[in-house]
PABA-664279 format. One record per residue: residue in three letters; x, y, z of N, C-alpha, C in turn. Coordinates in steps of 0.001 Angstrom, whole numbers, plus 500000, padded with zeros to 6 digits. Layout:
SITE,ALA,X,Y,Z,X,Y,Z,X,Y,Z
...
This chain:
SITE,UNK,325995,441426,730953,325836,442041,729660,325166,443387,729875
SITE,UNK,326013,444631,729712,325180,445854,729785,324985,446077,728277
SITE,UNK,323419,446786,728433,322713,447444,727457,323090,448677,726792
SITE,UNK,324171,449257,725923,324010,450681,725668,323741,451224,724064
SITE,UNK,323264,449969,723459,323080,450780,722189,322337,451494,721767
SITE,UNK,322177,451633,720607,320565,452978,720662,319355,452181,720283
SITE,UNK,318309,452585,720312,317325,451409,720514,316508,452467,719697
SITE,UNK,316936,453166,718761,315425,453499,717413,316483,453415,716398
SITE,UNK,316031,453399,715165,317120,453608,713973,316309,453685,712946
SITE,UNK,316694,454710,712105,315758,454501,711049,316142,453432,710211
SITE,UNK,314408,452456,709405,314900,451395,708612,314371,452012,706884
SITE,UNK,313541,452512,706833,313337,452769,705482,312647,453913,704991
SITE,UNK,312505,454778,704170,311589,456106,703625,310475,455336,702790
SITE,UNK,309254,455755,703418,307929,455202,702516,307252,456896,702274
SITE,UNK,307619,457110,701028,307238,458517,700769,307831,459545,701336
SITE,UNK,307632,460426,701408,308268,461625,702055,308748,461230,704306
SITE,UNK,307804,459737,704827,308315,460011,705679,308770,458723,706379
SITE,UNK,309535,458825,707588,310263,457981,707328,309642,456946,708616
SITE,UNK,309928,455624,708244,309853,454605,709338,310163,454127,710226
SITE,UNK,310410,454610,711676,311443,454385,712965,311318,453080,713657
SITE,UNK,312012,452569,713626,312489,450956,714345,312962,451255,715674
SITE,UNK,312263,450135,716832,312760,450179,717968,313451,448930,718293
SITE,UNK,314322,448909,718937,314774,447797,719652,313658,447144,720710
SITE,UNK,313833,446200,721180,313263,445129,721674,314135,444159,722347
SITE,UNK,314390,444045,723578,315235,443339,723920,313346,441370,724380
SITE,UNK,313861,440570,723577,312931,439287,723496,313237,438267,725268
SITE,UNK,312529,438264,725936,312537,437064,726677,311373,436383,726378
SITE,UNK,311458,434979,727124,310458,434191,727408,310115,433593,728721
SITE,UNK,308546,433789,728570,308197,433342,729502,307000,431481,728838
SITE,UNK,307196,430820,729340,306628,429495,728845,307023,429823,727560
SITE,UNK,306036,429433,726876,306308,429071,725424,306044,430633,724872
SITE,UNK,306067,431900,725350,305200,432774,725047,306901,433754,724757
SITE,UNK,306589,434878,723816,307795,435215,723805,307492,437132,723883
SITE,UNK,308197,437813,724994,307588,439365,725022,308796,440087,724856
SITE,UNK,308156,441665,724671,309788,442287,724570,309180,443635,725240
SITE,UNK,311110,444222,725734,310832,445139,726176,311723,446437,725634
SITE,UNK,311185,447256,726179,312198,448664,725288,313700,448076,725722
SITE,UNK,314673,448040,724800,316097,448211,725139,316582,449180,726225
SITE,UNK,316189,449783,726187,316748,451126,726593,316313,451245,728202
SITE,UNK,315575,450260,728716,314950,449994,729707,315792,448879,730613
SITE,UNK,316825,448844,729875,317499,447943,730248,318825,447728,731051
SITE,UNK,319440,447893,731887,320656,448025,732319,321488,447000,732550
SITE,UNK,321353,445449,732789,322034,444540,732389,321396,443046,732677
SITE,UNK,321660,441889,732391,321151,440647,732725,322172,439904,733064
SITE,UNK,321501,439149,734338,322242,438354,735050,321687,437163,734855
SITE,UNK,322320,436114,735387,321789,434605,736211,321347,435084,737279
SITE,UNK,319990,434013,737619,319450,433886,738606,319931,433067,740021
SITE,UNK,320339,434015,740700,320608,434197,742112,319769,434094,742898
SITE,UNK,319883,433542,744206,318891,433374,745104,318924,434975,746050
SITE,UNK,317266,435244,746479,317510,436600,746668,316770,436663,748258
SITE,UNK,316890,437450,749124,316714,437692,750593,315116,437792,750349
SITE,UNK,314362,437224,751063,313207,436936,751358,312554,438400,752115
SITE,UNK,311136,438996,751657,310492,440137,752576,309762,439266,753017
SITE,UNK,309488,439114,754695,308377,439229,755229,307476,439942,754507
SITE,UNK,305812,439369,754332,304399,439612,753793,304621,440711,752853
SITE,UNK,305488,440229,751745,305599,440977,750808,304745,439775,749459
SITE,UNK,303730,440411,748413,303166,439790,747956,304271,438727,747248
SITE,UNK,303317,437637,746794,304421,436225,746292,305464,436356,744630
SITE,UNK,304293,437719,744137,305169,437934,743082,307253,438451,742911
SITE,UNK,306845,438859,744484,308198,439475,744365,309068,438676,745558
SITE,UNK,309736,438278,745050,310670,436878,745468,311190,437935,746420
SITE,UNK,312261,439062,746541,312926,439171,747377,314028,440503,746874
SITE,UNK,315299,440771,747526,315766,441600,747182,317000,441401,746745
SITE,UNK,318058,441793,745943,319867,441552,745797,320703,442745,745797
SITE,UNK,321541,442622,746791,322230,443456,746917,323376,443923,745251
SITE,UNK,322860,445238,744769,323442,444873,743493,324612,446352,743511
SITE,UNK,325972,445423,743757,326947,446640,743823,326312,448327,744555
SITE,UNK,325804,447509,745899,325828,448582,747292,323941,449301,747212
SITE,UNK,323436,448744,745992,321991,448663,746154,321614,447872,746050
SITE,UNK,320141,448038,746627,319034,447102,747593,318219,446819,746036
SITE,UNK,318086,446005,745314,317085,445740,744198,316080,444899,744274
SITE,UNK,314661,445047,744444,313594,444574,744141,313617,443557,743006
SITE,UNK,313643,442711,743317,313124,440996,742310,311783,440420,742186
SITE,UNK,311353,441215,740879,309740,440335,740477,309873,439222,739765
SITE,UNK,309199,438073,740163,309347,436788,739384,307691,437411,738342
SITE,UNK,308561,437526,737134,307122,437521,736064,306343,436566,735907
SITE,UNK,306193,435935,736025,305427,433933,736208,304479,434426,737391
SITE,UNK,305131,434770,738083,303673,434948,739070,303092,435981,739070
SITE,UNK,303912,437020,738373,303200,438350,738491,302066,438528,737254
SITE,UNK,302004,437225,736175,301316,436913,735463,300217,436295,735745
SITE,UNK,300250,435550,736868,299873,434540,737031,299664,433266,735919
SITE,UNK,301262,432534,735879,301686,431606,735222,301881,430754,736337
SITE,UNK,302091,429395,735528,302308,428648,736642,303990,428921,737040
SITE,UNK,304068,428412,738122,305183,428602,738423,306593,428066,738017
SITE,UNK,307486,428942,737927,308917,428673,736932,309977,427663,738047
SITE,UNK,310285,426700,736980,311100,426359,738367,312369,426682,737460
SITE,UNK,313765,427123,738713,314882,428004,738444,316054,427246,737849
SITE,UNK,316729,427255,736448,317456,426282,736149,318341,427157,735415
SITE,UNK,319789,426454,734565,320939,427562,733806,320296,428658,733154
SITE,UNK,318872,428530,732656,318372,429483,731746,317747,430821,732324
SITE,UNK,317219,430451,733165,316320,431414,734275,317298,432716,734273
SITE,UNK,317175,434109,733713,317324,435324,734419,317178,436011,734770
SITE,UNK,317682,437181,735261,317188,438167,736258,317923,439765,735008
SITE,UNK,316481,440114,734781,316783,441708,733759,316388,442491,734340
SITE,UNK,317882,443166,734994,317744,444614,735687,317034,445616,734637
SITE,UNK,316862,446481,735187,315586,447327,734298,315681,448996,735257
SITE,UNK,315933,449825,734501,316210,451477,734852,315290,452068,734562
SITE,UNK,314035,451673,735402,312753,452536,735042,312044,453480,736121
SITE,UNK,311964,454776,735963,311200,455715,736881,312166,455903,737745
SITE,UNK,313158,456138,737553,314264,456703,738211,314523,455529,739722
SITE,UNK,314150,453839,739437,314444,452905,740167,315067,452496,739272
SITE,UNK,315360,451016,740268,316386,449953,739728,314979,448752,740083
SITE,UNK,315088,447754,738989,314309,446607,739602,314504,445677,738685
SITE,UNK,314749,444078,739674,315239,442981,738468,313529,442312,738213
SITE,UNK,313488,441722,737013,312509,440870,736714,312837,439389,736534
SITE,UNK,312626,438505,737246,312888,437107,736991,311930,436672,735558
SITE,UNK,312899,436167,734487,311911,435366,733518,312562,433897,733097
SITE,UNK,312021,433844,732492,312778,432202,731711,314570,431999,731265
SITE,UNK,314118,433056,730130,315500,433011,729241,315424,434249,728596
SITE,UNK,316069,435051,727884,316224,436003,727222,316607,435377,725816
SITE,UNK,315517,435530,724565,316223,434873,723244,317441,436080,722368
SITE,UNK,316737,437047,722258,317451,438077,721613,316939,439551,721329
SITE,UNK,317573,440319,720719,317490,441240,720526,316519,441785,719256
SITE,UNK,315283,442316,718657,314851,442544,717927,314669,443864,717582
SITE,UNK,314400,444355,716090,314091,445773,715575,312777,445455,715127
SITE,UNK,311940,446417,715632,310652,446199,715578,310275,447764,714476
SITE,UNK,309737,447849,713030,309144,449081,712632,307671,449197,713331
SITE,UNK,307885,450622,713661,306712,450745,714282,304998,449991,713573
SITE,UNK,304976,450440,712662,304058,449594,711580,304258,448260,711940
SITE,UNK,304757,447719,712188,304942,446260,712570,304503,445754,713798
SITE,UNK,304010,446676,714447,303557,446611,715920,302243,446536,715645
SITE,UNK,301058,445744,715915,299582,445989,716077,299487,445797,717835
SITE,UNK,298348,446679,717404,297538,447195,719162,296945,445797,719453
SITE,UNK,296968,445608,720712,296522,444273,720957,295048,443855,720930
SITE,UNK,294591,442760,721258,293213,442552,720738,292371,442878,722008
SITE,UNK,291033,443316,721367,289706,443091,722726,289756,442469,723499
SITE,UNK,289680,442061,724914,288923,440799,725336,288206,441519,725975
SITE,UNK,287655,442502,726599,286900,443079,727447,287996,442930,728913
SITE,UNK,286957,442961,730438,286769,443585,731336,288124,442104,731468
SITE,UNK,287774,440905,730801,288045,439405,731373,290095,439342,731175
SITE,UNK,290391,440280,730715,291980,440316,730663,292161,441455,730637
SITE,UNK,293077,441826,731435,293694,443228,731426,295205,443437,730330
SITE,UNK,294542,444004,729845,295511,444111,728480,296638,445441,728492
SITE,UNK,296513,446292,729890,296625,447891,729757,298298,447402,729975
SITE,UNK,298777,446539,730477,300498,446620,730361,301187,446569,729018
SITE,UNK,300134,445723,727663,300907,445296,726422,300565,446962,726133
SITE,UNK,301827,446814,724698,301715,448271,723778,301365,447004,722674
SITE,UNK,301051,446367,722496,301236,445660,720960,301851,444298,720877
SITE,UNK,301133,443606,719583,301728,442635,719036,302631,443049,717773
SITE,UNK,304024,442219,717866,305140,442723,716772,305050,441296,716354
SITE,UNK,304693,440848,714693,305028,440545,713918,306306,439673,713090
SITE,UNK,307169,438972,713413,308590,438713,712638,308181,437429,712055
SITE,UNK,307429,437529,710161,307458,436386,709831,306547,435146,710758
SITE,UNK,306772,434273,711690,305792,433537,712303,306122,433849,713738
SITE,UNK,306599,434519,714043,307128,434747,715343,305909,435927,715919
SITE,UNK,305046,435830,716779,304778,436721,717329,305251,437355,718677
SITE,UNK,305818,438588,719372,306599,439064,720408,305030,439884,720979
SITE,UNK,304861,439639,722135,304097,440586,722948,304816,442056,723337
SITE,UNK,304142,443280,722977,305467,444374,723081,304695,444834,724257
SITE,UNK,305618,444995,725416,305021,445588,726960,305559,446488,726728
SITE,UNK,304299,447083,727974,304431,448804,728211,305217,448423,730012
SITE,UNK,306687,448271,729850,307225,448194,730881,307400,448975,732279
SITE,UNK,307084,450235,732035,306963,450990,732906,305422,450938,733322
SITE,UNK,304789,451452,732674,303642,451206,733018,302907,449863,734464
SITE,UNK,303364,448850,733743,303629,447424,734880,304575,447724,735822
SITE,UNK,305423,448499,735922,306555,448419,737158,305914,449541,737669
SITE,UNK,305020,450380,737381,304705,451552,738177,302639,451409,738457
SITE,UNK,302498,450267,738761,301208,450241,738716,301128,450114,740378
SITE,UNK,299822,450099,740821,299604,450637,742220,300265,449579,743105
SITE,UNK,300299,448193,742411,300516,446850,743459,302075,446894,743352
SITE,UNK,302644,447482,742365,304068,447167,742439,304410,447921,742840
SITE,UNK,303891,448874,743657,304234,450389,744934,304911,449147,745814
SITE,UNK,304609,448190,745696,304877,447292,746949,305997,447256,747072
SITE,UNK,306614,446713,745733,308064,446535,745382,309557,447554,746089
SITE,UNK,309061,448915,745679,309297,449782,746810,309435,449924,747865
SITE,UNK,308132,449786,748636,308171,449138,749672,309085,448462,750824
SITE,UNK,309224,447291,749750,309990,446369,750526,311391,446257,750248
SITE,UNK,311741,447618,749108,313126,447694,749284,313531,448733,750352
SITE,UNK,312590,449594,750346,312958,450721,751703,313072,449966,752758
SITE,UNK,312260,448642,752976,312398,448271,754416,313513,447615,754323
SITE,UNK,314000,446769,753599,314939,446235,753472,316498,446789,753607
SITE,UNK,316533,448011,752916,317275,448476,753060,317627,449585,754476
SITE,UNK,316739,449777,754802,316752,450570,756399,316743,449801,757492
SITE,UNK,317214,447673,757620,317589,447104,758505,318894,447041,758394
């Protein structure tokens, strides 16, 4: 399934200005349900078994050769530190076109597609020093549904997932 629709749209005029809606493409992880920019998105697969790095941290399962590139596979479960997913029809792998890489994310399931008004997004809560909160942009709102809204790049470009990199250069230069 490739991604190409447009992922803002306007939904309504509240006074002179207007209210911009983003897309949200919804997976899950446990019972927990997050989203990420659409547009961040380049297609979802089934989960494939993927080539193993030597002492590459445990979050990142491995690599798949994806039509003549080398792609980096983060299992989000561990990169959460969740317990661990075990791999069944639902389990996929969402390629993701961020920072001028390619990189799949292993999650549960993908439920759907959401329009999020920005207003509909709240900033996430305090906890202090005891959770690192700096990957979410927000909690989105739908009725009883709450979606965790990640700052996806942000998490794919943080210092530990330099790793990810890493171990596709090596991978790809055997």
């Amino acid at each position: 399934m490739t991604m190409t629709d447009t992922a803002m749209t306007d939904t309504t005029v509240k006074g002179s200005a207007r209210v911009v809606a983003r897309e949200f493409l919804v997976f899950t992880l446990g019972r927990e349900e997050y989203g990420i920019d659409i547009l961040k998105v380049q297609e979802i697969r089934g989960y494939e078994s993927v080539t193993r790095i030597a002492r590459a941290p445990a979050f990142i399962k491995g690599v798949i050769n994806l039509r003549g590139s080398i792609v980096p596979i983060v299992d989000m479960r561990l990169k959460f530190a969740l317990a661990e997913a075990t791999y069944d029809p639902f389990t996929v792998v969402i390629i993701l076109n961020i920072l001028d890489r390619t990189v799949g994310m292993v999650v549960d399931g993908v439920s759907d597609v959401v329009e999020l008004p920005a207003d509909s997004i709240r900033p996430p809560p305090e906890f202090g020093a005891a959770v690192d909160t700096a990957y979410i942009q927000g909690l989105g709102a739908m009725g009883e549904r709450m979606v965790i809204v990640m700052d996806i790049e942000r998490l794919m470009s943080s210092e530990e997932m330099s790793l990810v990199d890493e171990a596709a250069r090596s991978q790809s230069s055997q």
